[in-house]
C-alpha positions, 0 to 999 in steps of 0.5 A: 574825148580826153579831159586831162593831161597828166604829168607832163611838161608843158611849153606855153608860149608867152610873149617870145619865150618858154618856160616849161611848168610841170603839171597837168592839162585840165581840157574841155570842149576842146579847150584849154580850161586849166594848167595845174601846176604839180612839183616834179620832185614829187612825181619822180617819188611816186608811184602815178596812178591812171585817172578816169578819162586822163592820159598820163604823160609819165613826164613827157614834153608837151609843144604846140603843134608843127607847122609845114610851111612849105609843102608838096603833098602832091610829090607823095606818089613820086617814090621809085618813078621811072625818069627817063633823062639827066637829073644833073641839074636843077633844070633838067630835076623839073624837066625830067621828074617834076614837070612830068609829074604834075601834068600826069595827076588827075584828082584821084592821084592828088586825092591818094597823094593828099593822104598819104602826106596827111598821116605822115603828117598827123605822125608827124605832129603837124596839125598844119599845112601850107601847101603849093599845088601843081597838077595843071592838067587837072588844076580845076578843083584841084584844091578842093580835093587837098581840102576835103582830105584835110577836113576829113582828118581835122588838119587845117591847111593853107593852100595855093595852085601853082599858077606857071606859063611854061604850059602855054596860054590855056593851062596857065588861065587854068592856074589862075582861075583855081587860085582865085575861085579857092580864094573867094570860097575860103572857109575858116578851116581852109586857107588859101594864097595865090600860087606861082612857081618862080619868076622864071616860068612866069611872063609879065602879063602873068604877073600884072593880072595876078596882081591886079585880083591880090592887090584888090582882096589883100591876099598873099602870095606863095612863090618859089624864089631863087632856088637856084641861079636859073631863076635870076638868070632866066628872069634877067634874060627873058623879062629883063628883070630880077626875080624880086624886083618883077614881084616888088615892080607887080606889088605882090609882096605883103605881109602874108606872102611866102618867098620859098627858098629865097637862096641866091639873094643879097643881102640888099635883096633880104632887107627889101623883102623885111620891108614888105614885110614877107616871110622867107620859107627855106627848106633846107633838106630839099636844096641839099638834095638838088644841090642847090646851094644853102642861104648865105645867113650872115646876109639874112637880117635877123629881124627877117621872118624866117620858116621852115618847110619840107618841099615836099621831101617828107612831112616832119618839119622838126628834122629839117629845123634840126637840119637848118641848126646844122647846116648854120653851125657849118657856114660858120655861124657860132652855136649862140647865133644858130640858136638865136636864129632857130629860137627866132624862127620858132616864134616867127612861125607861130606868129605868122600862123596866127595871121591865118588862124588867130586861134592858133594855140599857145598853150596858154589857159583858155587856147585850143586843145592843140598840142604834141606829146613828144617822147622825151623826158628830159634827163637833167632840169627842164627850165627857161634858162636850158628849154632850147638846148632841150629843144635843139639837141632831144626834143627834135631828136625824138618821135612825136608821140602823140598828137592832139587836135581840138582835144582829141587824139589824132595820135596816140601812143604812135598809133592813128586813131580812127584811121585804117591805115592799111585800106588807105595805103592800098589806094594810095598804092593803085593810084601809085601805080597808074601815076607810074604808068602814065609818068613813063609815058611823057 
């Protein structure tokens, strides 16, 4: 175990804002313990010399760890699948390649794909995942087995089976009875939310018995919601209802809840989901790849609990908040509103982790020893008043170099440490395999 940091720039988070200090972290016990300051002047004028159970930074950013906070660790295995029909639209995307996907994995598939999504991860710097789970054929303990992958490389997860009737009566019960089993059995490294994929693959009966079990533990609930316009127009159609309006009619909107997505709402749509209190995850590498369509963010209130998530697309939640920057300054935002919007997304994140680990670092003396050491030195002065135009254009440019959890390395020097990664890709690769057979078969 490492007892120090040396000759880093350190990013605590206090009250909403960052202000970097140059020092060195003194750990223990997987602790915080000490952040000494140190003059960086001084540092550029010497000559560092290595400590005994220290790491020197040389000058590099020090963050709080990444958080995914919408994932699909059970995509991993979906590379080079043999689809067989259209891909011309979002519908004929889940009919042809998601949908067949998840009714081909049985555990050891999940198990290889929960893997695979964790060392990409832990490159990745995320020390926390919230993942949506489909595999309803094998939805039983499916859970289970994303969980004992993450407790096995000491990540934390929040996760939640996609609970959808467009497989009939039998698997849909299936759906149901893993969230609510994985609900009652919550450890305090494992988290759960209850799980639907969208409105428009959910009947009414559906809805009111997840309702009844959410409304009486005060859990949250994790959904994709209107992704694509089939999502109103189905709902509407078949349920005679919009999507938000059938999740507000159940009472199924608190505090803890994730609204994945949430592209083709209005602007009074966003200002009922604020008074729920609900957060909206928008994944903005994924919808560019369905063609989706992006968020309209003038139609967003700011005040909005805004996060990020890959969908499954990759593991680095970093590059799809660089993205989300770009893609705001496109729709016409100024560059001081896309960054009002990201700074407000970052700590919207960290607050809404601490509702699920209320130990969530900060960075602060006496927080856990989680943290990343991010390959970028910066090259001008490094303050209160520039931190984000550090952050957005050479922080977020830049690989994690190191990533720490509990004050030992998962990663150092981009090379995972206590993992043979190469026996584990050729599992992942078997596995890979036998999904290709059987997906070729639906």
């Amino acid at each position: 175990m490492i007892n120090k940091i040396t000759n880093a720039w350190i990013c605590s988070v206090k009250k909403n804002s960052i202000s970097p200090v140059f020092g060195d972290l003194i750990l223990a016990d997987g602790i915080i313990k000490k952040i000494k300051k140190k003059d960086w002047k001084d540092y550029l004028n010497s000559n560092t010399k290595s400590e005994k159970n220290s790491y020197d930074a040389k000058g590099k950013v020090i963050t709080i760890p990444n958080i995914n906070f919408h994932e699909h660790i059970y995509s991993r295995l979906s590379k080079g699948l043999p689809i067989s029909g259209p891909t011309n639209n979002f519908t004929n995307i889940l009919k042809n390649l998601w949908w067949k996907l998840d009714y081909a994995l049985d555990h050891e598939m999940i198990n290889a794909s929960a893997e695979m999504a964790i060392l990409e991860s832990i490159k990745n710097g995320v020390t926390h995942i919230f993942d949506h789970h489909s595999s309803p054929v094998y939805a039983t303990e499916s859970l289970s087995v994303i969980a004992n992958a993450l407790t096995k490389y000491k990540l934390n997860g929040v996760l939640a089976f996609e609970t959808t009737d467009r497989n009939g009566q039998t698997l849909s019960k299936k759906s149901i009875d893993e969230n609510i089993n994985s609900i009652l059995s919550e450890s305090n490294d494992i988290k759960f939310l209850f799980g639907l994929h969208a409105s428009f693959t959910i009947n009414n009966q559906t809805l009111i018995d997840v309702a009844e079990f959410v409304n009486q533990t005060n859990v949250g609930i994790h959904i994709h919601l209107c992704e694509d316009p089939v999502d109103r127009k189905i709902s509407l159609v078949e349920f005679g209802s919009l999507p938000l309006k059938r999740l507000i009619k159940y009472n199924l909107l608190n505090e803890k809840s994730i609204l994945s997505h949430s592209i083709h709402l209005t602007e009074s749509e966003y200002k009922k989901i604020l008074r729920y209190g609900s957060s909206i995850a928008i994944n903005i590498d994924s919808n560019l790849n369905n063609s989706v369509g992006i968020n309209n963010f003038n139609n967003i209130p700011k005040e909005l609990s805004m996060l990020c998530g890959t969908d499954g697309m990759h593991a680095n939640p970093a590059k799809s908040i660089k993205n989300l920057f770009l893609l705001m300054r496109h729709s016409g935002l100024s560059s001081a509103e896309a960054f009002e919007r990201i700074i407000n997304i970052y700590f919207s994140q960290h607050t809404f982790i601490k509702k699920f680990y209320n130990d969530f670092t900060s960075l602060n003396k006496n927080d856990k020893a989680d943290f990343i050491i991010w390959d970028y030195v910066p090259p001008t002065p490094f303050n209160k008043n520039n931190f984000w135009g550090h952050y957005i254009y050479g922080i977020l440019e830049s690989q994690v170099s190191s990533t720490v959890k509990d004050g030992k390395f998962l990663m150092k020097n981009k090379k995972l440490i206590g993992i043979n990664e190469s026996e584990i890709q050729k599992e992942i690769y078997k596995q890979g395999e036998r999904l290709f057979k059987e997906f070729k078969k639906l």
